[in-house]
C-alpha positions as CSV (number, residue, x, y, z in Angstrom):
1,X,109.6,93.6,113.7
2,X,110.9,95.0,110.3
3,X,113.1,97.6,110.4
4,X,113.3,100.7,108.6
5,X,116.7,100.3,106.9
6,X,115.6,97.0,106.1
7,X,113.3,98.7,103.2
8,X,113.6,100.2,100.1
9,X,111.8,102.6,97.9
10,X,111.8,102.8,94.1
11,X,113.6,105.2,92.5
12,X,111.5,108.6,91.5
13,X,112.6,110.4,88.9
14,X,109.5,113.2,89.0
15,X,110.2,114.3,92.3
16,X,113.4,115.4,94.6
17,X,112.2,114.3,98.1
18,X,113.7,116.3,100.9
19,X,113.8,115.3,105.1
20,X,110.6,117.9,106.1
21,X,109.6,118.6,109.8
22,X,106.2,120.1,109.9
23,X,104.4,121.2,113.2
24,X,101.1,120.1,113.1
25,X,98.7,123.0,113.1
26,X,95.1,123.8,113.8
27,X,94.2,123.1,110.2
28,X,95.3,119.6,110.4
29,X,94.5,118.9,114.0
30,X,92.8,115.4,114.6
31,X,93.3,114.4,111.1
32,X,94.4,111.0,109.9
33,X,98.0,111.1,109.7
34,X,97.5,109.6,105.8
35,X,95.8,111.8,105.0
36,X,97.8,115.3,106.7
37,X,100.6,113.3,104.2
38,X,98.7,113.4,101.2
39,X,97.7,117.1,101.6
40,X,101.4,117.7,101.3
41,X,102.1,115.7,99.0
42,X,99.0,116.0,96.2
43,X,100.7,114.3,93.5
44,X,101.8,111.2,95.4
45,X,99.6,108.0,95.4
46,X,98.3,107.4,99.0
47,X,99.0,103.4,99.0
48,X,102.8,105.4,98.8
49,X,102.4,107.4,101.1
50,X,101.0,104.7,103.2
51,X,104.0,102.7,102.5
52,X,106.0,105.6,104.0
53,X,103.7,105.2,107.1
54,X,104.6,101.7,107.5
55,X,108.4,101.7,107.1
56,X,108.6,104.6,109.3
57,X,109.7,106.9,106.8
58,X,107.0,109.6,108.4
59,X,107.0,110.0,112.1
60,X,105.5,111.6,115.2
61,X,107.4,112.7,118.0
62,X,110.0,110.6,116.4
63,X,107.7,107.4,117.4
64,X,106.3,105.8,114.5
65,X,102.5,105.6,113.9
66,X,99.9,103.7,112.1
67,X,97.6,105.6,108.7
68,X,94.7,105.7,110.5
69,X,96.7,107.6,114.1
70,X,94.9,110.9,114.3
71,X,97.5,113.6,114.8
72,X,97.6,116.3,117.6
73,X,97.8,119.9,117.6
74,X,101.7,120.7,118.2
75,X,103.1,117.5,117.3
76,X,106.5,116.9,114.6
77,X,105.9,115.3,111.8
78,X,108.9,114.4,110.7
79,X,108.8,113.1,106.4
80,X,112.0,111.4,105.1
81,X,111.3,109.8,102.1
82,X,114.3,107.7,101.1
83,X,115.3,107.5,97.5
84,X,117.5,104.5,96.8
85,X,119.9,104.1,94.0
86,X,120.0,100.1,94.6
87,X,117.4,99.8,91.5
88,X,119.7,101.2,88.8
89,X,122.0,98.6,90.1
90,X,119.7,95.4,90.0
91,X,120.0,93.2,87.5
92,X,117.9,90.7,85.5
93,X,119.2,87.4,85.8
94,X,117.7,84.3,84.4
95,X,117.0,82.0,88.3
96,X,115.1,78.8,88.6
97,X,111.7,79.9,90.7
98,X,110.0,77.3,92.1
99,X,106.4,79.0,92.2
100,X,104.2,77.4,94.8
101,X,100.8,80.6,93.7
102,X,100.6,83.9,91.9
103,X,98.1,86.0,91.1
104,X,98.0,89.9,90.2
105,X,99.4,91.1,93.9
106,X,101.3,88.6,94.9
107,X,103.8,85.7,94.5
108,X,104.8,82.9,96.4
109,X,108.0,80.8,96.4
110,X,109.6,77.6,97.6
111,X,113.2,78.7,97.7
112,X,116.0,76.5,96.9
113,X,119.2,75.8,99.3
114,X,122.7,78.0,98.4
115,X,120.0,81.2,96.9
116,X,121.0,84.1,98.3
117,X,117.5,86.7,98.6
118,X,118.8,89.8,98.4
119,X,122.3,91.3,96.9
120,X,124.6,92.5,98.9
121,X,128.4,92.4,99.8
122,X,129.8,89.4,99.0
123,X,126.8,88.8,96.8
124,X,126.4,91.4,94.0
125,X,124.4,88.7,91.7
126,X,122.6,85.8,91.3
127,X,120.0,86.3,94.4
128,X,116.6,85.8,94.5
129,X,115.5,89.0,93.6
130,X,117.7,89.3,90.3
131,X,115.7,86.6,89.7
132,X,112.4,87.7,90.4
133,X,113.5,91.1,88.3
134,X,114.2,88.9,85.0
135,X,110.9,86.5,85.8
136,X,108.2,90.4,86.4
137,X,110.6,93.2,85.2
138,X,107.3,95.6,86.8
139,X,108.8,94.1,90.2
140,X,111.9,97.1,89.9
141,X,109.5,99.7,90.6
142,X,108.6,97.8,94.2
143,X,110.9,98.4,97.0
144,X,113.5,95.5,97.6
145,X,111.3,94.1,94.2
146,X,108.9,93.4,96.2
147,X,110.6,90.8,99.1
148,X,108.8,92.0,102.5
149,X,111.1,89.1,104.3
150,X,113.6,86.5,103.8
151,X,115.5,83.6,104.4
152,X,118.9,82.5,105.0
153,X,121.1,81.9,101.9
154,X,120.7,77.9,103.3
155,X,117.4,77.5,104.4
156,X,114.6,76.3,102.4
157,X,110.9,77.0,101.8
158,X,108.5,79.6,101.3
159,X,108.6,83.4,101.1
160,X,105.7,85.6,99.4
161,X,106.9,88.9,97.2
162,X,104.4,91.9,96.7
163,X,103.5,92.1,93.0
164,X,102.2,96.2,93.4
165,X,103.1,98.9,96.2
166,X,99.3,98.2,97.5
167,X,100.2,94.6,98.2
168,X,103.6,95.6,100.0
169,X,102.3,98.1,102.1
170,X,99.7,95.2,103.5
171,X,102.2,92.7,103.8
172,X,104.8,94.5,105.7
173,X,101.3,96.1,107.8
174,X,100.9,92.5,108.7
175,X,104.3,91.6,109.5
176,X,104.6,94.4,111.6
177,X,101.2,93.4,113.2
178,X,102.3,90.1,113.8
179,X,99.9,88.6,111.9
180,X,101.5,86.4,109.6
181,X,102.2,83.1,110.7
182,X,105.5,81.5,109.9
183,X,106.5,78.3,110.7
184,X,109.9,76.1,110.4
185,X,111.2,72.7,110.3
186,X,114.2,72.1,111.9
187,X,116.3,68.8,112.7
188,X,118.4,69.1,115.6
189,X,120.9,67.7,117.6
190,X,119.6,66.0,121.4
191,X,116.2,65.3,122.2
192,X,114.0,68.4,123.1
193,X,111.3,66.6,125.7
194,X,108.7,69.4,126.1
195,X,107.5,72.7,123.9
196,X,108.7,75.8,124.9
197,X,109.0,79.5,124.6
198,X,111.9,81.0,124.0
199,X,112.7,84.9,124.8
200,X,116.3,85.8,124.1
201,X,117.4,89.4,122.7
202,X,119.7,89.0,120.2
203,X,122.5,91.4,118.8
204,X,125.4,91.2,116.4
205,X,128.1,88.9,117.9
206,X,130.7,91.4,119.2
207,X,133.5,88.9,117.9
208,X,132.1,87.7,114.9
209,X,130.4,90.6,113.0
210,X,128.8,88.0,110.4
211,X,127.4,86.0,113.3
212,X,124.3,86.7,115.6
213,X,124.3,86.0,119.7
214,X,121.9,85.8,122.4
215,X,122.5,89.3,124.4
216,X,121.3,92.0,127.2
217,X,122.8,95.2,125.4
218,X,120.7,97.9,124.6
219,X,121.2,97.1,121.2
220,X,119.6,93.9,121.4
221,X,116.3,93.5,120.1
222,X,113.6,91.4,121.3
223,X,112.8,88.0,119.7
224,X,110.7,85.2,120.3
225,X,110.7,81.6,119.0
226,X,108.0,79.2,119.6
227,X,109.1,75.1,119.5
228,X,107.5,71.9,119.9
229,X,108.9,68.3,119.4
230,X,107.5,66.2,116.6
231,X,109.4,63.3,116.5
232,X,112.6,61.7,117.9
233,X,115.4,59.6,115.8
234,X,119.5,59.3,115.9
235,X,122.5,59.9,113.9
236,X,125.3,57.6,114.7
237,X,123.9,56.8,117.9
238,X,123.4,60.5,118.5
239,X,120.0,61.8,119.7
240,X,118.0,64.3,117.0
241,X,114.5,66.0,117.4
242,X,112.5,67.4,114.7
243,X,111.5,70.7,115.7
244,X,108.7,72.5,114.5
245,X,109.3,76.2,115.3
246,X,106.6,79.5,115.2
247,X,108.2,83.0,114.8
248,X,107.2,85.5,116.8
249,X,109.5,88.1,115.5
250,X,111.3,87.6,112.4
251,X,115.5,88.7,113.5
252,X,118.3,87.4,111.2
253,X,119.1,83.6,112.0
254,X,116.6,84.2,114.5
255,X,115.9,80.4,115.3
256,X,119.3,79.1,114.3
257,X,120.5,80.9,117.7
258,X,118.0,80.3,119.5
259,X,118.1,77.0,119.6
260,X,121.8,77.3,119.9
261,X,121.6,78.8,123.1
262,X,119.1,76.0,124.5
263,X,121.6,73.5,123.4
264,X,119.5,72.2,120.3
265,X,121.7,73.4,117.7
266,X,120.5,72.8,114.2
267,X,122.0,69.6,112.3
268,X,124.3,70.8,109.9
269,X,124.8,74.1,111.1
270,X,128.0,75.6,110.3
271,X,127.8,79.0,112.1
272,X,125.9,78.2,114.8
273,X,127.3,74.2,116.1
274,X,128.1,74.7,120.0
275,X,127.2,71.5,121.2
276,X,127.3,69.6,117.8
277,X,128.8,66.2,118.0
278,X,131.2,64.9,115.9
279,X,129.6,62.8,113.3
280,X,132.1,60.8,110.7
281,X,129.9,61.5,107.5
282,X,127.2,64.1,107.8
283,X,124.0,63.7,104.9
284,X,123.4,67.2,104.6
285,X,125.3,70.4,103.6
286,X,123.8,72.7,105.0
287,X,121.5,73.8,108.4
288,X,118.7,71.2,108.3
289,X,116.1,74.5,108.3
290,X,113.2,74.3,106.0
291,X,110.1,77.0,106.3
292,X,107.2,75.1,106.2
293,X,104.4,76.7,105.9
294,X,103.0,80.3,105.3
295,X,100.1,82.1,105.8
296,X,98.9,85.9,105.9
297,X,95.8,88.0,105.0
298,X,95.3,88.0,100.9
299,X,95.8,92.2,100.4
300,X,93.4,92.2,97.6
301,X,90.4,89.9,98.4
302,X,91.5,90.1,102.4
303,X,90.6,86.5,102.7
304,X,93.4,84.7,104.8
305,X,95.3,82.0,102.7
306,X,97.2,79.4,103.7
307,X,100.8,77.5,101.7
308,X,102.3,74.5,102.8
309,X,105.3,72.8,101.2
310,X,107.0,69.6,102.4
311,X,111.0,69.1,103.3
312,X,113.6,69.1,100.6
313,X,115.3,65.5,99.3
314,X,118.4,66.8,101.7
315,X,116.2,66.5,104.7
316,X,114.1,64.2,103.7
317,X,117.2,61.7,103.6
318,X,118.5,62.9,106.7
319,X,114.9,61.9,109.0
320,X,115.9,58.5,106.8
321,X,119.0,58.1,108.2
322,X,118.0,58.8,111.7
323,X,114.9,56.9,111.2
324,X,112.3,59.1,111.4
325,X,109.0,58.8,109.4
């Protein structure tokens, strides 16, 4: 799930959006909720106002709802268009891309190890998208220039960017939807025997605000991991599995703690390493993570495509070393 303070909006400098409640009336009774939005607001595109739909910037009932949810007579519609500030702030900055497809909607990468995605504290430049910003300046005018998800500053692999508002607004439809498929190598310590599901709620760490836990709290928000073994190996005489893993839902280090808390903890791993043994030379700096492949519904031609990238020289070396194929 993708949450609402995870997105952003371009900057508008025609209009001075304001929070509006509006009661639905008579008039606008059984409606498409697009379409009560574009009544008022004429002189906004509808693939924006369906982007509000989708990041819950317009609600009912406080719930959020879908374009095509027909509203009901008496119910709040509640419009908060957010206007972010971030954009002024981005800046173009020449970053090697490794470009795996692109066409006029969309764009999509095999990301490099140490690239952060997205700035932030810590991290005011050189990320991903001050990259992407130098390489299609139109990409400022796309909210968080166009990224619809992400991946660790250390992991690997690919990640698609929206080239147009039209192509963001189906991407994060199908995210939401669950209907991109996402799927991650991982090398990790002991030998996982047997696939499994795993269904753990996870929340910020309560002692470690950078770090994410397995948790019961009513904060905690559901996640889902699916993992099969592929192959078996050692390191020093320790056991490793390669791990191919399936999100379900798409949290931050989602399958880093996961398989943490199962006692597979990812080779490498410097954050999450309960259970990690102590190995006199490790081949790898970083978690031995690599997002394989990718695949989602094409938001122009809606034909479903399909990427694929193999592991990175660090891994790759690493399966060498513990004798893996």
């Amino acid at each position: 799930m993708i949450e609402k303070n995870s997105l952003y909006f371009e900057n508008d400098d025609k209009h001075n959006f304001e929070k509006k409640i509006v009661s639905i009336d008579h008039n606008q009774e059984s409606k498409r909720l697009d379409l009560v939005l574009s009544s008022l607001y004429p002189d906004i595109s509808r693939s924006r106002i369906q982007n509000w739909i989708v990041v819950g910037a317009a609600t009912l009932d406080g719930m959020p709802s879908k374009s095509s949810t027909h509203v009901k007579f008496g119910q709040k519609l509640e419009i908060n268009p957010p206007i972010i500030t971030q954009n002024s702030e981005w800046v173009p900055e020449p970053i090697d891309l490794n470009i795996v497809y692109e066409d006029d909607s969309i764009l999509v990468l095999n990301k490099q190890s140490g690239l952060v995605v997205h700035p932030g504290a810590g991290n005011p430049s050189g990320t991903l998208l001050n990259g992407l910003i130098q390489y299609c300046p139109s990409l400022i005018k796309i909210p968080r220039a166009g990224l619809v998800h992400r991946l660790d500053k250390d992991t690997t692999g690919l990640l698609v960017v929206a080239k147009t508002l039209e192509s963001h607004t189906s991407l994060v439809n199908q995210l939401l939807e669950r209907q991109v498929s996402r799927v991650y190598i991982a090398v990790s310590w002991g030998r996982l025997k047997t696939k499994m599901e795993i269904n753990k709620s996870l929340a910020r760490d309560k002692y470690n605000r950078k770090k994410f836990s397995v948790s019961d709290s009513s904060f905690a928000k559901k996640s889902q991991t699916d993992i099969k073994p592929i192959s078996y190996g050692k390191i020093e005489s320790y056991p490793v599995s390669v791990i191919e893993c399936k999100l379900k839902t798409g949290r931050t280090h989602q399958i880093r703690v996961h398989l943490e808390c199962i006692n597979f903890p990812i080779v490498g791993d410097k954050t999450y390493k309960k259970g990690s043994p102590s190995v006199t030379e490790l081949k790898i700096q970083r978690q031995a993570l690599h997002a394989k492949f990718l695949s989602f519904t094409h938001p122009l031609t809606n034909k479903k495509i399909e990427f694929s990238v193999i592991v990175p020289d660090d891994i790759s070396n690493l399966l060498f070393i513990a004798g893996i194929k």
